[in-house]
N, C-alpha and C positions, 0 to 999 in steps of 0.2 A: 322261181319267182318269189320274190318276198311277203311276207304277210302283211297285210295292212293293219295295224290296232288302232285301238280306237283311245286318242291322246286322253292324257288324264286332268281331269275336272279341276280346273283351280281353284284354290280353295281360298284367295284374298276375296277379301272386301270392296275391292277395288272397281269401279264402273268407270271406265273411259280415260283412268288416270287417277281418278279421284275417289276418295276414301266414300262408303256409304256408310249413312246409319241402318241398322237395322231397322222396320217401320214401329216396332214399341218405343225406342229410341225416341224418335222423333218428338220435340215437344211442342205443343202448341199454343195459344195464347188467345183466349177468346175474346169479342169486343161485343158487345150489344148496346147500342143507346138508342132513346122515346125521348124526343121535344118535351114531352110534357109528362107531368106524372098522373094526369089521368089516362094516359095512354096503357094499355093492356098488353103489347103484345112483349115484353120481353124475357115473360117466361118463353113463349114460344118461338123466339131468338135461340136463346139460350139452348133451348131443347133441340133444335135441329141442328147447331151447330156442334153439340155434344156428340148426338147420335154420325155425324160426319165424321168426328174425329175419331170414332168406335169404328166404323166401317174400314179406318183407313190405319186402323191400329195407332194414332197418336196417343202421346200421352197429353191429356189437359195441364199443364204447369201454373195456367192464371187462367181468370173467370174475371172480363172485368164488365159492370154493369151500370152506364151513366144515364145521368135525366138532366135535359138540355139542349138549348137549343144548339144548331149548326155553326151559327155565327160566332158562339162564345168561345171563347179558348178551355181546350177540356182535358182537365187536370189528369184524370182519370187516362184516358187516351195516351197521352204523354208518360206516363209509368208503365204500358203498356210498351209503349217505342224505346223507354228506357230500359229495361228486361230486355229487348233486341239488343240493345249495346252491349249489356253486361254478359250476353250470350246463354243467357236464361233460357230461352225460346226459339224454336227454327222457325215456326212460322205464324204468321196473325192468320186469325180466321173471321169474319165477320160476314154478317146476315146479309148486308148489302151495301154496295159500293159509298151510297148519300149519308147509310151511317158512319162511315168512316172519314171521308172529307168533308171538308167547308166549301169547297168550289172544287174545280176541276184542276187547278194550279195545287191548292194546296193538297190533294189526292196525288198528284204525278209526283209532287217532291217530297212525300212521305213514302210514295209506293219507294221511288227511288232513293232514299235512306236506307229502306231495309234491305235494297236489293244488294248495295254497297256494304250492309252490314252481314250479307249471306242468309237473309230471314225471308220466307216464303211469304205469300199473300194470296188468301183466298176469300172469294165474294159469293156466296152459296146460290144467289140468285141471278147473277149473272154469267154465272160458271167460268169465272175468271179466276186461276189457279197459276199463278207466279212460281208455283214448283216444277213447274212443265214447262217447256220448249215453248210450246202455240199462246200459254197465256205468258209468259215474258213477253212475245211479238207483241200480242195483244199491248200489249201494257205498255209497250214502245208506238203502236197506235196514240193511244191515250196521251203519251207525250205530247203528240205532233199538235193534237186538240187542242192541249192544254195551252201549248206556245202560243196558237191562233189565237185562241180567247183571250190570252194576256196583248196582245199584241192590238186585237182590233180593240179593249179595255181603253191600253193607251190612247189609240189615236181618238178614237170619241172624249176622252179628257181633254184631252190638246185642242178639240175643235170646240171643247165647249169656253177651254180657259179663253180663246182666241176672239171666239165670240163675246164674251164675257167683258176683252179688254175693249173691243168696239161700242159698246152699249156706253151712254155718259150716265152717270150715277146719280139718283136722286133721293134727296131725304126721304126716310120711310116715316111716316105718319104716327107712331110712336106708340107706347101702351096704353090702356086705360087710366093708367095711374099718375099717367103724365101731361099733365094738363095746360101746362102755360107754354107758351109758344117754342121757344128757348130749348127746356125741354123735350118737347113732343118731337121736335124736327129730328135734333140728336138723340134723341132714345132708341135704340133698335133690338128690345127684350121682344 
């Protein structure tokens, strides 16, 4: 009867087809922003999102740190999704999901830039991890959200512009500074 041995260990890199990095490899790209600058916490952003990337053997490649609000367009942010391009970085890491998007629309279309650009996304506090299987679904969740929100967005504009054309229009009463008839009706500062 023949002996059974025991096959020999491969020795590629290779996981499922595909090439791996080793986890020192791995580089990562940090994001922390505060509304405001008397806000405190983004040493302690920073800190937790270091000690993550320590546990998980990344290498830190950027450290990036902004103040400002959600709504503004953030320069800072944007150098970071650049570095994704340029292949600087496998993955963004940040504190929490609200510091990284402006809304829920522009979160699904950045998560999905990186995803297209092969760059991971993790959110420490929601344990959403774009390097993983469960949090890509997740994140295909977050899509489906995101389309809803734009969607019922539109039709509340549509019902107001609609509204808007039914109402007949009447001169607005004017500024303080405008005082003679003429004026006052047409002024609308």
């Amino acid at each position: 009867m023949p002996v059974k041995r025991a096959s020999r260990k491969d020795d590629s890199q290779k996981v499922f087809g595909q090439s791996r990095k080793p986890a020192g490899m791995f580089r990562a790209g940090l994001y922390a922003r505060v509304s405001t600058h008397d806000q405190q916490t983004l040493p302690s952003q920073m800190r937790a999102m270091r000690e993550y990337a320590s546990r998980r053997e990344w290498t830190i490649a950027m450290q990036v740190k902004e103040v400002g609000s959600g709504a503004a367009q953030r320069e800072l942010r944007e150098k970071l999704i650049d570095a994704a391009r340029r292949r600087e970085i496998d993955a963004v890491l940040v504190w929490r999901l609200d510091r990284w998007g402006r809304s829920l629309v522009d979160l699904v279309s950045t998560l999905q830039e990186l995803a297209e650009l092969g760059a991971g996304f993790v959110s420490l506090t929601e344990a959403l991890d774009m390097t993983t299987a469960p949090g890509r679904a997740m994140a295909g969740l977050l899509a489906v959200f995101a389309q809803f929100e734009h969607d019922i967005l539109t039709e509340r504009v549509r019902a107001g512009l609609a509204e808007a054309r039914l109402k007949p229009r009447t001169p607005s009463i004017g500024c303080a500074s405008c005082t003679t008839g003429a004026e006052a009706i047409s002024c609308r500062t």
